[in-house]
N, C-alpha and C positions, 0 to 999 in steps of 0.2 A: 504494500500500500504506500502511495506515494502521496507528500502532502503537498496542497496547493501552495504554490510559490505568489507570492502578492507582489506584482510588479505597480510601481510609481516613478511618477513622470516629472523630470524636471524643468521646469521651462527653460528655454535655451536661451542665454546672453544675448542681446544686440551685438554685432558684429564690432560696432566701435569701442563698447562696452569690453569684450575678450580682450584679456593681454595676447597677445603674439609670443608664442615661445621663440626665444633665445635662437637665433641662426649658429650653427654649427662653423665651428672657427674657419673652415676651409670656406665655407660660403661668405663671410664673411669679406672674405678678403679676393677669391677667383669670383664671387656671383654666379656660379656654378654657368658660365659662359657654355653655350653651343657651340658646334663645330661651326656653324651658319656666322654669330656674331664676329666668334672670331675672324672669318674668310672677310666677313666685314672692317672690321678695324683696320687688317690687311692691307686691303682695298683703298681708306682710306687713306690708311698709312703713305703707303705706297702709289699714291694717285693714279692706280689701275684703272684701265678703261671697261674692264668687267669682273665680276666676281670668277669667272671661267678663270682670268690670269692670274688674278690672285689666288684664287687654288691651287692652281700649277706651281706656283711658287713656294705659297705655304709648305705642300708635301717635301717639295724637294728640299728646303732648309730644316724643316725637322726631321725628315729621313736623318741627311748628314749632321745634324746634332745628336740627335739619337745614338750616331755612334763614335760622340766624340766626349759624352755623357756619361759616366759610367758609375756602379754603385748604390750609395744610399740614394746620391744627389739624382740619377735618374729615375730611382724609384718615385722621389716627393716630386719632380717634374712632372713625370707620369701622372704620376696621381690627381695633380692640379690642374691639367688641361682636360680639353674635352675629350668624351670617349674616342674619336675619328683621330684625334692629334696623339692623344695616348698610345695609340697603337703603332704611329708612325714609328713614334720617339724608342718605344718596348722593341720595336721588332727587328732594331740595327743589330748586326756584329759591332762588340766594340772593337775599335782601333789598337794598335797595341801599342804604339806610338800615339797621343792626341799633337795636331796639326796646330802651328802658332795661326793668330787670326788673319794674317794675310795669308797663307796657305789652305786656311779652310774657305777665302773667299776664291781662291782660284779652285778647290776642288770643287765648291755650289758652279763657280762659273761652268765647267766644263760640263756638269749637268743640263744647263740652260742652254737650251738651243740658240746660237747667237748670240752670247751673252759675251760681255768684255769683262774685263775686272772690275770697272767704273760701277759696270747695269749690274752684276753679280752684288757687287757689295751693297748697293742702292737693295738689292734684292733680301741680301740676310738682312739689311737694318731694318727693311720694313717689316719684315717676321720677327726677328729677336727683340723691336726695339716696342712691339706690341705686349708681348709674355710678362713684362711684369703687372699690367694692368690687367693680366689674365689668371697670371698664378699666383701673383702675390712678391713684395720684394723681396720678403724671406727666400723663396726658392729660388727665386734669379740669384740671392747672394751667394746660395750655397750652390748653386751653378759656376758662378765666376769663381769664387775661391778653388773649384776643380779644376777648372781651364787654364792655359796658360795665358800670362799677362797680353793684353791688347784684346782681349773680348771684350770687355768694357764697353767701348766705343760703337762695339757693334749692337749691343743692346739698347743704346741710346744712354750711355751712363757715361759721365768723364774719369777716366782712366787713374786712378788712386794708385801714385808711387810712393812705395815706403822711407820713411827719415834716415837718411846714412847717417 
């Protein structure tokens, strides 16, 4: 024999009324951005005449960061962007060597069809120089602190030499 359970009804807050739970610290700082915003920012960034080349480009600079990233620091990179870039960045071999930052602009260049080192580098600054408004400045820190010196610049950050 089972006993009848008495259910009661609460009336439900006015929306304005509810507190908002607390955004989870990752949201706080990425806005849990889309693959779509991102290709946006890009675009913008990079005064693309379409979202199509700002695509193109996106992939191919976080391909080659992806494996020039290695570690924890690419783990919380990963982690930060959106699922479509996440995957990018996850699915490199890393280097075994990482490449100083004019060598990583000549190796995006030879990826980009017609690309000089001038349009290449215009190319990673509009991708890298977007990610901290993406993942947060935490993870771009612990990004640069992996790379070697002269990424800086390509992220859009001026170039912090230490006091002899």
């Amino acid at each position: 024999m089972t006993t009848p359970t008495t259910l009661t009804t609460v009336p439900a807050q006015p929306a304005a009324a509810r507190p908002e739970p607390p955004a989870p610290a990752c949201a706080r700082t990425t806005e849990h951005r889309t693959w779509e915003q991102l290709i946006d920012a890009v675009r913008e960034s990079g005064q693309y005449a379409t979202a199509k080349e700002a695509e193109r480009v996106t992939r191919i600079v976080l391909s080659a960061l992806g494996g020039h990233v290695t570690g924890e620091e690419r783990v919380a990179l990963a982690r930060s962007l959106p699922e479509r870039a996440a995957r990018l960045v996850a699915a490199q071999i890393p280097v075994t060597s990482p490449l100083t930052a004019a060598e990583f602009v000549d190796y995006v260049a030879a990826r980009i069809e017609g690309a000089t080192p001038a349009t290449a580098r215009w190319d990673v600054s509009s991708v890298l120089g977007v990610l901290p408004q993406v993942t947060g400045d935490d993870v771009v820190d612990r990004v640069l602190a992996a790379l070697p010196s002269g990424y800086a610049l390509l992220f859009g950050r001026p170039e912090l030499m230490p006091a002899a």
